[in-house]
NUFIVO-152976 format. One record per atom (N, C-alpha, C): x, z, y; residue number from 1; residue in one letter; atom name. Coordinates in nm, 2 decimals, m for minus. Atoms other than C-alpha are relative to their C-alpha. Layout:
BEGIN
       xx       zz       yy   resi   resn   name
        X        Z        Y    NUM      A     CA
...
# end
This chain:
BEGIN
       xx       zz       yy   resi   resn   name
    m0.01    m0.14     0.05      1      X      N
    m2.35     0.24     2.26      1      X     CA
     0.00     0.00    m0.15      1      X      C
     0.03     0.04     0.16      2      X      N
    m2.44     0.14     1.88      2      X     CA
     0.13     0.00    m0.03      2      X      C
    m0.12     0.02     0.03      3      X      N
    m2.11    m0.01     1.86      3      X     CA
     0.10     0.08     0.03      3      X      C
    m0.10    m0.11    m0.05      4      X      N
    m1.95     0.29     2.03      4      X     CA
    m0.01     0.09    m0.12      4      X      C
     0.06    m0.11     0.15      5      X      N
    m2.15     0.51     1.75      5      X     CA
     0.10    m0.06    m0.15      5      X      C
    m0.08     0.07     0.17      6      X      N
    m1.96     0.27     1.45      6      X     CA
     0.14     0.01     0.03      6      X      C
    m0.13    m0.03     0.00      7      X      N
    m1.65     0.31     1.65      7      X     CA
     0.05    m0.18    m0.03      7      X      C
    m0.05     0.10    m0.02      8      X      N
    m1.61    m0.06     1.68      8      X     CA
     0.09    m0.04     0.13      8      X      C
    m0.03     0.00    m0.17      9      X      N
    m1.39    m0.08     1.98      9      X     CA
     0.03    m0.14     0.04      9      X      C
    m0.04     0.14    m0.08     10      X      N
    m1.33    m0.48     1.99     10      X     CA
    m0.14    m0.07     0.05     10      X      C
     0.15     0.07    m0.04     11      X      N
    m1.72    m0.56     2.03     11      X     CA
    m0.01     0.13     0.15     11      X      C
     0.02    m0.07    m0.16     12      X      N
    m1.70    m0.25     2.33     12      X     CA
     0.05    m0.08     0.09     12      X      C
    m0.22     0.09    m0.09     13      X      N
    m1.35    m0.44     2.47     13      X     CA
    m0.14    m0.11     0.08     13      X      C
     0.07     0.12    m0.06     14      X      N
    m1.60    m0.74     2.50     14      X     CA
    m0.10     0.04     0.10     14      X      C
     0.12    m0.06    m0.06     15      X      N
    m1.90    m0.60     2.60     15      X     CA
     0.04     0.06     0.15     15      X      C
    m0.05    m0.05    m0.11     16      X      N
    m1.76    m0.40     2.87     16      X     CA
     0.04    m0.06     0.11     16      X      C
     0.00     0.06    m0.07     17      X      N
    m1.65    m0.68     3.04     17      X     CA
    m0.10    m0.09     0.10     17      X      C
     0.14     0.06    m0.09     18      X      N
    m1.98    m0.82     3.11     18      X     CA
    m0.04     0.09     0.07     18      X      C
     0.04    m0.15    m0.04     19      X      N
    m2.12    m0.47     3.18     19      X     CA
     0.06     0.00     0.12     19      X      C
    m0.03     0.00    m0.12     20      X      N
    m1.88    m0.41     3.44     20      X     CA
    m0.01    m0.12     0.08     20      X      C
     0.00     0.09    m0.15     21      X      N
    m1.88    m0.78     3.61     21      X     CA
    m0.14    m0.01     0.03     21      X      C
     0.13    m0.04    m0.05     22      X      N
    m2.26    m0.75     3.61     22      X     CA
    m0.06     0.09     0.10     22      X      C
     0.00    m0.14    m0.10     23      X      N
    m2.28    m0.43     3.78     23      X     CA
     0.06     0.02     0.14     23      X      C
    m0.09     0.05    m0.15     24      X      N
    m2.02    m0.52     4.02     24      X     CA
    m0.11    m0.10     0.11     24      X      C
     0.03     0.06    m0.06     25      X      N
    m2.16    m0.81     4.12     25      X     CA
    m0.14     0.02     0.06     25      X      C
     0.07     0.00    m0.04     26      X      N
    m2.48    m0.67     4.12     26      X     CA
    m0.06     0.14     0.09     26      X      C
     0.00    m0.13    m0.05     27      X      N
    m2.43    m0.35     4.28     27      X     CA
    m0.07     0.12    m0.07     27      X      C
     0.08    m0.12     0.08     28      X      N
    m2.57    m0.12     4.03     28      X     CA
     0.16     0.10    m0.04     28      X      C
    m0.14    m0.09    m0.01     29      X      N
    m2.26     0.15     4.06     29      X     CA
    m0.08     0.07    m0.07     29      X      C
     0.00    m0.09     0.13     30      X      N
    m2.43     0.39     3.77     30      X     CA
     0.07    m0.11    m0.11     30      X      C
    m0.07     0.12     0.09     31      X      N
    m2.37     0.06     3.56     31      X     CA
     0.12     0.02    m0.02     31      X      C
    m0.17     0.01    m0.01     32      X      N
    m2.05     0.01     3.68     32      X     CA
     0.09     0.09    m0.05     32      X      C
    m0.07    m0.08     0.03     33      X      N
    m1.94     0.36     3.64     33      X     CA
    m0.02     0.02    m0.17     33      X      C
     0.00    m0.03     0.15     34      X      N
    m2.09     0.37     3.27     34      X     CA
     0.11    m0.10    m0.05     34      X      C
    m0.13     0.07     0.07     35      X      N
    m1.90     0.04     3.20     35      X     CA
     0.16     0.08     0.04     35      X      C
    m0.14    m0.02    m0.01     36      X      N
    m1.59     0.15     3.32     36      X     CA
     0.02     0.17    m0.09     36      X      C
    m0.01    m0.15     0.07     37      X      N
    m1.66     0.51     3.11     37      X     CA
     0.00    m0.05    m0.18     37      X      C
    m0.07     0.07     0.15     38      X      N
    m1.64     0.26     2.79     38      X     CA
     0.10    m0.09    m0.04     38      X      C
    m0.10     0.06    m0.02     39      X      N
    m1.38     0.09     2.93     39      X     CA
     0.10     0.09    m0.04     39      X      C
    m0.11    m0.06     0.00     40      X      N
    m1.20     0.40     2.92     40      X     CA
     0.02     0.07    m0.16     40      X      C
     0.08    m0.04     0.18     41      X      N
    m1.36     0.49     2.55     41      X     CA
     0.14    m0.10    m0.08     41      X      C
    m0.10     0.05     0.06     42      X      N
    m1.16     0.20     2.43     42      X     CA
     0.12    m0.03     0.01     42      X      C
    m0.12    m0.08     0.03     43      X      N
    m0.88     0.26     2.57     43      X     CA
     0.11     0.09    m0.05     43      X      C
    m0.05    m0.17     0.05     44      X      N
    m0.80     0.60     2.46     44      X     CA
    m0.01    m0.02    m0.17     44      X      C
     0.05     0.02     0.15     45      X      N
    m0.91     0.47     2.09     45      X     CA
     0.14    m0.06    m0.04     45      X      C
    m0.13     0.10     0.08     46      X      N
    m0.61     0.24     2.09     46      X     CA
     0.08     0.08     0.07     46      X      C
    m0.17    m0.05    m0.07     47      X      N
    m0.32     0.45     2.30     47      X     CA
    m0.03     0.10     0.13     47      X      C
     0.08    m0.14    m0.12     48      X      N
    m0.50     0.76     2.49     48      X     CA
     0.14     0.05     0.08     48      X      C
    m0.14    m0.10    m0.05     49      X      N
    m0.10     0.91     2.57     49      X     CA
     0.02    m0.15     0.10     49      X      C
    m0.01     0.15    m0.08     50      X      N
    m0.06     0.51     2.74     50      X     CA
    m0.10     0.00     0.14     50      X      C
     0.08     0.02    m0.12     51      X      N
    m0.35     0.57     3.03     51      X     CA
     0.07     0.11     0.06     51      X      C
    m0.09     0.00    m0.16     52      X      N
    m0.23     0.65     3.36     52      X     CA
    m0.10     0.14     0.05     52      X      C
     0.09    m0.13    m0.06     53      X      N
    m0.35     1.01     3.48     53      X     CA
    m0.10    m0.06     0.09     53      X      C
     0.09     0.07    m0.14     54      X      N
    m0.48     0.83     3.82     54      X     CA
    m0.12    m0.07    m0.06     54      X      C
     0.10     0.09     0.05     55      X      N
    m0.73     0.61     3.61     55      X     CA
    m0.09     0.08    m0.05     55      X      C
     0.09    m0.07     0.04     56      X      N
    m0.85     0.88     3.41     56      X     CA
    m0.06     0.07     0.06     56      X      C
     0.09    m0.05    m0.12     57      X      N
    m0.94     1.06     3.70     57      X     CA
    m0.05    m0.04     0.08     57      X      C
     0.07     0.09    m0.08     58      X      N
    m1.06     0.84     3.88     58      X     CA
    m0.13    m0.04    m0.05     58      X      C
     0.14     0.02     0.06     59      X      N
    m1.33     0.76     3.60     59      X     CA
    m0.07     0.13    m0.03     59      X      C
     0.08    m0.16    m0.01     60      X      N
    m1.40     1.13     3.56     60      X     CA
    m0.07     0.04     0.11     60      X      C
     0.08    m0.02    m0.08     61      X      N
    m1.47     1.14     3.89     61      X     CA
    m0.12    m0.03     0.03     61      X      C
     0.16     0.14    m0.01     62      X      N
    m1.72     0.83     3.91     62      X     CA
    m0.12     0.08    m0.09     62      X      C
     0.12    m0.04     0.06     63      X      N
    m1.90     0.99     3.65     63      X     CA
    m0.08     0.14     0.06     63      X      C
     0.03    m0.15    m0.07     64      X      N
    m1.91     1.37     3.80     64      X     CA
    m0.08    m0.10     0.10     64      X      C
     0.06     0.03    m0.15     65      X      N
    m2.02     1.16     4.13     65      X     CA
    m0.16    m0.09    m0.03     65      X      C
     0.12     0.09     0.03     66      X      N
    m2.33     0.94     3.93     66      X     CA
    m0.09     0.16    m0.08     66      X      C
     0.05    m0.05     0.11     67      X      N
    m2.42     1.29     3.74     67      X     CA
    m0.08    m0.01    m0.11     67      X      C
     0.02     0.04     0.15     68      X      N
    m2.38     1.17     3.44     68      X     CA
    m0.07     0.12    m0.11     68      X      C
     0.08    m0.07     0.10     69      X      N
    m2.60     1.36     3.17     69      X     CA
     0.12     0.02    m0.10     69      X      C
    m0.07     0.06     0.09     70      X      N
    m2.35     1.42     2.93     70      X     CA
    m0.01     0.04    m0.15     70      X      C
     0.07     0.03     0.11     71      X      N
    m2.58     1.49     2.64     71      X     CA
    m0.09    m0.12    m0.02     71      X      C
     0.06     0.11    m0.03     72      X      N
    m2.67     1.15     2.72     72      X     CA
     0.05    m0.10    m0.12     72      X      C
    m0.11     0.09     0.08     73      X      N
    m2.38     1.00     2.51     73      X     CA
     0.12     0.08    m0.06     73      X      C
    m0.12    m0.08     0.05     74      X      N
    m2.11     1.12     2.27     74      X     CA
     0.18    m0.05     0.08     74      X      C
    m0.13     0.06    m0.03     75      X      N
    m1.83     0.94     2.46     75      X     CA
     0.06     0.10     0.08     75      X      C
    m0.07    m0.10    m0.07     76      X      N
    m1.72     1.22     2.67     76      X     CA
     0.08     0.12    m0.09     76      X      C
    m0.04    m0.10     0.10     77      X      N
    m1.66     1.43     2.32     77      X     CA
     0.14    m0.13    m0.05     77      X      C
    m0.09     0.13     0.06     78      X      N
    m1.50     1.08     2.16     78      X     CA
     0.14     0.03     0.09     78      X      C
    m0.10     0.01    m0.05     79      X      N
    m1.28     1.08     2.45     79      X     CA
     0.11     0.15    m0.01     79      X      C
    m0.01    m0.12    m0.02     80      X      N
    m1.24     1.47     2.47     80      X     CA
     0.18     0.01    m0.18     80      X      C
    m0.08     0.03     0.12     81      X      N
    m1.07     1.44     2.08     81      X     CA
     0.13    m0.11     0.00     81      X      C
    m0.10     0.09     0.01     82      X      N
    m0.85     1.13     2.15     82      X     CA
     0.10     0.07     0.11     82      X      C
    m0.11    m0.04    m0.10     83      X      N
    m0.67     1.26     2.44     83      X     CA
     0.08     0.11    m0.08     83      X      C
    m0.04    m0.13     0.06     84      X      N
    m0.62     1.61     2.24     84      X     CA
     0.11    m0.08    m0.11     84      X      C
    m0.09     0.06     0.09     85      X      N
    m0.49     1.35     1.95     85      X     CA
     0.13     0.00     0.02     85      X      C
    m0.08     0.06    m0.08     86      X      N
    m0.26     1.22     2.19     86      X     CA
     0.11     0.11     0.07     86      X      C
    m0.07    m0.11    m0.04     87      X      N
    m0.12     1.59     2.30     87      X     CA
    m0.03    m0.03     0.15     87      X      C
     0.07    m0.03    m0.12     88      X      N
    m0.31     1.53     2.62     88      X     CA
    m0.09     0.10     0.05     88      X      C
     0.11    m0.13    m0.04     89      X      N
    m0.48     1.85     2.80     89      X     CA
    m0.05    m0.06     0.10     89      X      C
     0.08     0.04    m0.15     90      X      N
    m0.77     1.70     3.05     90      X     CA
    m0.07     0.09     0.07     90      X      C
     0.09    m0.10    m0.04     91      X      N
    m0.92     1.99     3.19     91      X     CA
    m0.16    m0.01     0.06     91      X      C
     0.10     0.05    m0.01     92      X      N
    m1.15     1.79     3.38     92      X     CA
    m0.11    m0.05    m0.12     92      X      C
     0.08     0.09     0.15     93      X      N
    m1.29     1.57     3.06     93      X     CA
    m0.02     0.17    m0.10     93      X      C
     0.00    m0.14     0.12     94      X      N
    m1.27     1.94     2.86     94      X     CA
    m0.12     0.06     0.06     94      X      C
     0.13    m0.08    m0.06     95      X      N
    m1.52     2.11     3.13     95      X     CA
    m0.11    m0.11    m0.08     95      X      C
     0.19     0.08     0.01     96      X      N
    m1.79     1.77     3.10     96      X     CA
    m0.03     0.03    m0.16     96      X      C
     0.02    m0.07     0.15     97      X      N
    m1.73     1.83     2.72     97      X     CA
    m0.06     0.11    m0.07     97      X      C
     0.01    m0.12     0.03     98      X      N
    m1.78     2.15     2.69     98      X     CA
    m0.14     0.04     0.00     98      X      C
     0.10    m0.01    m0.09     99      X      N
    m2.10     2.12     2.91     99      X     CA
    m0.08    m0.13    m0.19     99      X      C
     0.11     0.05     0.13    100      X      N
    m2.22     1.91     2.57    100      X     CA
    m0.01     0.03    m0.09    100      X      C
     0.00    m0.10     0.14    101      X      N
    m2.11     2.10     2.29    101      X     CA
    m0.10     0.11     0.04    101      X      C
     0.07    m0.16    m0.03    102      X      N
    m2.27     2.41     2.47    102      X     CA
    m0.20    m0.06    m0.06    102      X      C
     0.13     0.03     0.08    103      X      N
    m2.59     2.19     2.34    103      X     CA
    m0.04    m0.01    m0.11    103      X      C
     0.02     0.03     0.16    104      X      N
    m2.53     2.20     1.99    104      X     CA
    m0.08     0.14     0.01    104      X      C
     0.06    m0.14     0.08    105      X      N
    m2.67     2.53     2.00    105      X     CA
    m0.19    m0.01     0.01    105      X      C
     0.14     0.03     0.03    106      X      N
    m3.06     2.33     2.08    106      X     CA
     0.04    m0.10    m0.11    106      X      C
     0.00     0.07     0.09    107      X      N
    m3.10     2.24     1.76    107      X     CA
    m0.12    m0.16     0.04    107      X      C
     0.06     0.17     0.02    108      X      N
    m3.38     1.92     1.88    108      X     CA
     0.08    m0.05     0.06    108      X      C
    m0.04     0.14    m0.04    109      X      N
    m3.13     1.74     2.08    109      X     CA
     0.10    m0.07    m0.08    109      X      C
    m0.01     0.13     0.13    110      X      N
    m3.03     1.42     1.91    110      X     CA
     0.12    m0.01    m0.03    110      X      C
    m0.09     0.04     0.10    111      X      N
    m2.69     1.46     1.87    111      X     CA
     0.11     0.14    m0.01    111      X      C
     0.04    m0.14     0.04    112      X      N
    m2.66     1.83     1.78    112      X     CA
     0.15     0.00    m0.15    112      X      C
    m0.06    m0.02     0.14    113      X      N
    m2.48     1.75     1.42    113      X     CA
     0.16    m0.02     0.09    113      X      C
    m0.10     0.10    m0.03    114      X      N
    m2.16     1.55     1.62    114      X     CA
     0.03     0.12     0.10    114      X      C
    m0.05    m0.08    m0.14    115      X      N
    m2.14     1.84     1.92    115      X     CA
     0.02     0.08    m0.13    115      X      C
    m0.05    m0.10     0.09    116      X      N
    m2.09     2.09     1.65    116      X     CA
     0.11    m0.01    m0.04    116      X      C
    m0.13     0.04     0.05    117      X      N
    m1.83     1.89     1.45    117      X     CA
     0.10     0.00     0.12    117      X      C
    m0.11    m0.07    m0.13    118      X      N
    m1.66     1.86     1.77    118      X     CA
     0.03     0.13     0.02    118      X      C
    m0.05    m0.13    m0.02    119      X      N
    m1.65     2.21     1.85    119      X     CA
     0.04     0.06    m0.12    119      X      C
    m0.08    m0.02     0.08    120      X      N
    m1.52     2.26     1.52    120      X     CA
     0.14    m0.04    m0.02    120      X      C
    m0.11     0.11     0.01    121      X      N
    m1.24     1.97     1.54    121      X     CA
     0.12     0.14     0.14    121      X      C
    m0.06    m0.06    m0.13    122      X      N
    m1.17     2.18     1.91    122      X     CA
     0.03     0.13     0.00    122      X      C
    m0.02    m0.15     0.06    123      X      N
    m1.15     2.52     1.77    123      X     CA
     0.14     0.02    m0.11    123      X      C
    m0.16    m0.01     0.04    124      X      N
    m0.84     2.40     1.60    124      X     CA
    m0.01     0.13    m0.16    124      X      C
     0.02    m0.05     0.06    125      X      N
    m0.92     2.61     1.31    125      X     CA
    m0.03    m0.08    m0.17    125      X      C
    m0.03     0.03     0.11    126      X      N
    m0.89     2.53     0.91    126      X     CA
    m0.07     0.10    m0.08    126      X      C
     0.03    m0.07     0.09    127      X      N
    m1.08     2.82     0.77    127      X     CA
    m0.12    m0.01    m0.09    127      X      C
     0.11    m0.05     0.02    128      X      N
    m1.38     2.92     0.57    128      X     CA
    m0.13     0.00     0.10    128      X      C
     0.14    m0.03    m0.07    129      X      N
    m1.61     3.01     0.89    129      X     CA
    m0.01    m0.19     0.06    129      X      C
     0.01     0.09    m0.07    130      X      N
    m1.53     2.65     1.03    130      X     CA
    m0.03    m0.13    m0.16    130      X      C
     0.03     0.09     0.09    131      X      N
    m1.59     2.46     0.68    131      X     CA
    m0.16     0.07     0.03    131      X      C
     0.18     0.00     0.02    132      X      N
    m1.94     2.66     0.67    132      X     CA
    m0.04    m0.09     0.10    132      X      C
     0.09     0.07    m0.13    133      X      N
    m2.02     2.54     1.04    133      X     CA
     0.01    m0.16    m0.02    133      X      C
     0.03     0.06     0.03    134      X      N
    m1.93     2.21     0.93    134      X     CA
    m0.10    m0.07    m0.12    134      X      C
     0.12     0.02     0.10    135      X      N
    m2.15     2.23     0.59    135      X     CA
    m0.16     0.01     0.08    135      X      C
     0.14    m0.03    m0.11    136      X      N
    m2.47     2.34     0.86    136      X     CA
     0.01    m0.10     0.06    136      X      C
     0.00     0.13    m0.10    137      X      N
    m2.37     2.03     1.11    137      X     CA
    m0.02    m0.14    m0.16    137      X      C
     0.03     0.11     0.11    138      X      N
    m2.40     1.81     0.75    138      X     CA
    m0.13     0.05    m0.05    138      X      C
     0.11     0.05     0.01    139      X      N
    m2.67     1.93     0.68    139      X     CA
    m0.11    m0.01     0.07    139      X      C
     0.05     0.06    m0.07    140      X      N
    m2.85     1.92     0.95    140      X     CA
    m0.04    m0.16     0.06    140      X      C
     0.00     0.13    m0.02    141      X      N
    m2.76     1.56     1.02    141      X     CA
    m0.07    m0.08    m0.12    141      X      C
     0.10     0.06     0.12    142      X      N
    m2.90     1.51     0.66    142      X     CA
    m0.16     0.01     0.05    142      X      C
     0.15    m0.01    m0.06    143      X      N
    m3.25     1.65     0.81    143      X     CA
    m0.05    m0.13     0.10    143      X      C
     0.07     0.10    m0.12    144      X      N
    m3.28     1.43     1.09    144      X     CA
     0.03    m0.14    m0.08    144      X      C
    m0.04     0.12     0.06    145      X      N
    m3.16     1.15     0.89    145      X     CA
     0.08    m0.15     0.06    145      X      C
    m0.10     0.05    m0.05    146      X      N
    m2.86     1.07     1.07    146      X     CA
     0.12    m0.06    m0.06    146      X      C
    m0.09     0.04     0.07    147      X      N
    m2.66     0.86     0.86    147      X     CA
     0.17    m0.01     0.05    147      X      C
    m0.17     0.03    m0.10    148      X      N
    m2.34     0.79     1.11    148      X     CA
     0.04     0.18     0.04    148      X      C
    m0.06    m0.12    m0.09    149      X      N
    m2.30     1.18     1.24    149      X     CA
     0.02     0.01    m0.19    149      X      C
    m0.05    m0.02     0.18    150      X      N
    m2.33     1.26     0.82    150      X     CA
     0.09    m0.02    m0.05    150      X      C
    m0.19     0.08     0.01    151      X      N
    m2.03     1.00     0.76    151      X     CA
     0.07     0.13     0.03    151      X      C
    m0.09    m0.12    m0.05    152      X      N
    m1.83     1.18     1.03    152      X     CA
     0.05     0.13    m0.02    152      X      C
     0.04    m0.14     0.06    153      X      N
    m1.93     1.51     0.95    153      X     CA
     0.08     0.01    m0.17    153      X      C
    m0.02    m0.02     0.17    154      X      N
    m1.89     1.47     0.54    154      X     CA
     0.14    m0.07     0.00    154      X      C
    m0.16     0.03     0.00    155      X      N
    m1.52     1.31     0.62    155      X     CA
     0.06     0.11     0.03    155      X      C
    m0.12    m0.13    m0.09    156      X      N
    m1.37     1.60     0.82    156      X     CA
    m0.03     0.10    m0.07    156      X      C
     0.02    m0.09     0.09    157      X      N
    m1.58     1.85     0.57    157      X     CA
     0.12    m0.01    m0.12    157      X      C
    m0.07     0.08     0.14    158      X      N
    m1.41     1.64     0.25    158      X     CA
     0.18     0.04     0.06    158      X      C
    m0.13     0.04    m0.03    159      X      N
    m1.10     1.63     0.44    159      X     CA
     0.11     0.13     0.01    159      X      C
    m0.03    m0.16     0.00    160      X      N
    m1.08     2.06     0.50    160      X     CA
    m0.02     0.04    m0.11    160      X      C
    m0.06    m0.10     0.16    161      X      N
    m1.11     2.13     0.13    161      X     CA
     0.08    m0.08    m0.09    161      X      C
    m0.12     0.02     0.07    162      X      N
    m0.88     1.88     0.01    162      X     CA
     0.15     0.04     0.06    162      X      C
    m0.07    m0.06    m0.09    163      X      N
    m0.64     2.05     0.27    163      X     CA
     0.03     0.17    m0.11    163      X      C
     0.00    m0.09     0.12    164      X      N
    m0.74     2.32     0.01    164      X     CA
    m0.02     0.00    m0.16    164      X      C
     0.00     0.01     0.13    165      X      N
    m0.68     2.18    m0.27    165      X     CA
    m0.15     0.01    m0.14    165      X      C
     0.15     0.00     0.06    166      X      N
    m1.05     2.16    m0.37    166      X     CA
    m0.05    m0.09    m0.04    166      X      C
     0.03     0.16     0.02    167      X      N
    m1.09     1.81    m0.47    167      X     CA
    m0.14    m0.04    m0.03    167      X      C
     0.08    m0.05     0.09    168      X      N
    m1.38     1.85    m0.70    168      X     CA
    m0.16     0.01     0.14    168      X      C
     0.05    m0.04    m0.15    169      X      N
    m1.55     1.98    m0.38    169      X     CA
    m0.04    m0.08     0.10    169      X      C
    m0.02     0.08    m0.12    170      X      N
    m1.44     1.75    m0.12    170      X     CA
    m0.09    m0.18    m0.06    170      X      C
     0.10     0.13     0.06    171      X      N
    m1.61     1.46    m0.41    171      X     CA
    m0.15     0.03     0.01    171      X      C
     0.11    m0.06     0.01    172      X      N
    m1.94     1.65    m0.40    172      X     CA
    m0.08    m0.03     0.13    172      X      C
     0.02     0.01    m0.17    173      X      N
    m1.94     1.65    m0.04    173      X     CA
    m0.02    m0.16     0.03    173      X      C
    m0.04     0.13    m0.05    174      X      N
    m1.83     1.30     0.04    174      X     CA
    m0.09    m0.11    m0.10    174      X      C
     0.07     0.09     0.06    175      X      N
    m1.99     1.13    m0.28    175      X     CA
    m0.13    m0.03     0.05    175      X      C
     0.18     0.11    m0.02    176      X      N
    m2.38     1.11    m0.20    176      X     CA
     0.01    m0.01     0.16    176      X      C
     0.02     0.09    m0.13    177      X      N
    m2.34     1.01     0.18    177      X     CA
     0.06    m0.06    m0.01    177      X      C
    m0.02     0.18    m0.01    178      X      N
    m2.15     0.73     0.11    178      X     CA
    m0.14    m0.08    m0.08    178      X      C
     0.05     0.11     0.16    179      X      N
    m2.38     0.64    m0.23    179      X     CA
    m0.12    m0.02     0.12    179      X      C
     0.14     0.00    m0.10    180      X      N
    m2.67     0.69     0.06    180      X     CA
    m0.02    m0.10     0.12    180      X      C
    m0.03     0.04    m0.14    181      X      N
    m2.49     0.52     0.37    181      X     CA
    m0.03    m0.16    m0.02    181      X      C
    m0.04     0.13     0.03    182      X      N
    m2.58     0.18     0.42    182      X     CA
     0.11    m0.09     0.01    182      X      C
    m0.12     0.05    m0.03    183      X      N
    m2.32    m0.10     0.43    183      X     CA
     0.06     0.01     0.11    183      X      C
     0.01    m0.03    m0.11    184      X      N
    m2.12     0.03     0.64    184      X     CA
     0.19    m0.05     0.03    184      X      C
    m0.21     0.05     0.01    185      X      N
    m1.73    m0.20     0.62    185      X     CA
     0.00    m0.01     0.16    185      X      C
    m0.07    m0.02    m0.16    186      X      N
    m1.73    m0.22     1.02    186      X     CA
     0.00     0.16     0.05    186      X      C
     0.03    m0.16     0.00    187      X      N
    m1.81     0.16     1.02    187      X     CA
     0.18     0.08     0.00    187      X      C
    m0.10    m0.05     0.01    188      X      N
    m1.48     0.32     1.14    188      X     CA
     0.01     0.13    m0.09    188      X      C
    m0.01    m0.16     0.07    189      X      N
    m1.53     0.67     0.94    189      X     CA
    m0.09    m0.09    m0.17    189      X      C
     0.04     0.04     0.14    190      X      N
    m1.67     0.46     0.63    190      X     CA
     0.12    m0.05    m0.09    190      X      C
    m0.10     0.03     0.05    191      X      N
    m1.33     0.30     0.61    191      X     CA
     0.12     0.10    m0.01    191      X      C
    m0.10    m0.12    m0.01    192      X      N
    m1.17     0.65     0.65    192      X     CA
    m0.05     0.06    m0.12    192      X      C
     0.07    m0.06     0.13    193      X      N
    m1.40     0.79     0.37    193      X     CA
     0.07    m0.08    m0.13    193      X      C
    m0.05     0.07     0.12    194      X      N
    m1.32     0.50     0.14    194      X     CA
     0.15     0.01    m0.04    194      X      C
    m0.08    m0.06    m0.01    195      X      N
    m0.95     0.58     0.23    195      X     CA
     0.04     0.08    m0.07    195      X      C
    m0.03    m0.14     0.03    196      X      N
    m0.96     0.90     0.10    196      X     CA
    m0.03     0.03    m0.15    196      X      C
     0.01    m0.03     0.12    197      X      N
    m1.05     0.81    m0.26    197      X     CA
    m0.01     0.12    m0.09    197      X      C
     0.05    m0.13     0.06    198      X      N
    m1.28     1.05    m0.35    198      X     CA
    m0.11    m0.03    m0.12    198      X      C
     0.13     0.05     0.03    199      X      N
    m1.55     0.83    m0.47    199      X     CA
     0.08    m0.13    m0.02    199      X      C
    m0.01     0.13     0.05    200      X      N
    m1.53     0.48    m0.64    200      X     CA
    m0.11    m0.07     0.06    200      X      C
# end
């Protein structure tokens, strides 16, 4: 899951494969269904429009059928976003989603800052009310002292006002969570930040 959080998907790829032959062989079918729900994580990371309807529902099922928590883990949002990348509508994966964002609104649970930004990303929207809610999901993740939802968060913030020509802005934003972030070169959204040469 760590490695799911950094967005490494060749150490999941690996991982996953023990996970599920473990599980298999040892009959723990929650296991199984989780490995195969990071199976399908890294998947969708490399070529979401490439998986086969039947598969994806097939693992959507598994999980509906283990009732999966799914403020347990962000990979049901992760996924929720790639497929949409992809110009995929899941209806199923959009319900379990939905069912986690609807948690951003208890500010203690732990990943609060990241269901917000999601439901910002999913709101398809560019304005003003959706940069504030994003500036609230950053700074809240600053409170808890959530370095990786901050990244995320302070990329897609950075990313909505140079969209508006705000640059100045989008450096203010973005500079002190990197200057803060530890090393973070396997960090998928650290190498998106640095990308975006806002910050030296």
């Amino acid at each position: 899951m760590v490695h799911a959080l950094n967005g490494d998907e060749e150490i999941v790829a690996q991982a996953v494969v023990t996970l599920v032959h473990t599980a298999s062989k040892h009959g723990l079918g929650f296991w199984k269904t989780y490995g195969d729900l990071f199976g399908l994580w890294v998947a969708a990371r490399k070529t979401a429009e490439a998986i086969a309807s039947d598969h994806l529902d097939s693992v959507i099922t598994a999980v509906n059928e283990i009732h999966f928590d799914g403020g347990y883990s962000t990979l049901l949002t992760d996924l929720l976003l790639d497929f949409r990348q992809a110009g995929r509508d899941v209806p199923t994966l959009a319900a379990l989603a939905n069912e986690m964002m609807a948690k951003a609104e208890e500010d203690v649970h732990w990943a609060v800052p990241e269901f917000r930004r999601v439901g910002v990303i999913v709101a398809s929207t560019r304005d003003s009310l959706s940069q504030k809610q994003l500036a609230e999901a950053l700074a809240l993740a600053h409170r808890q002292g959530a370095c990786a939802w901050e990244l995320k968060i302070a990329v897609d913030l950075a990313g909505a006002l140079l969209e508006d020509n705000r640059r100045s802005e989008a450096t203010s934003v973005l500079g002190p969570v990197l200057a803060s972030f530890p090393d973070g070169r396997r960090s998928t959204h650290w190498r998106i930040a640095q990308a975006m040469e806002l910050v030296g």
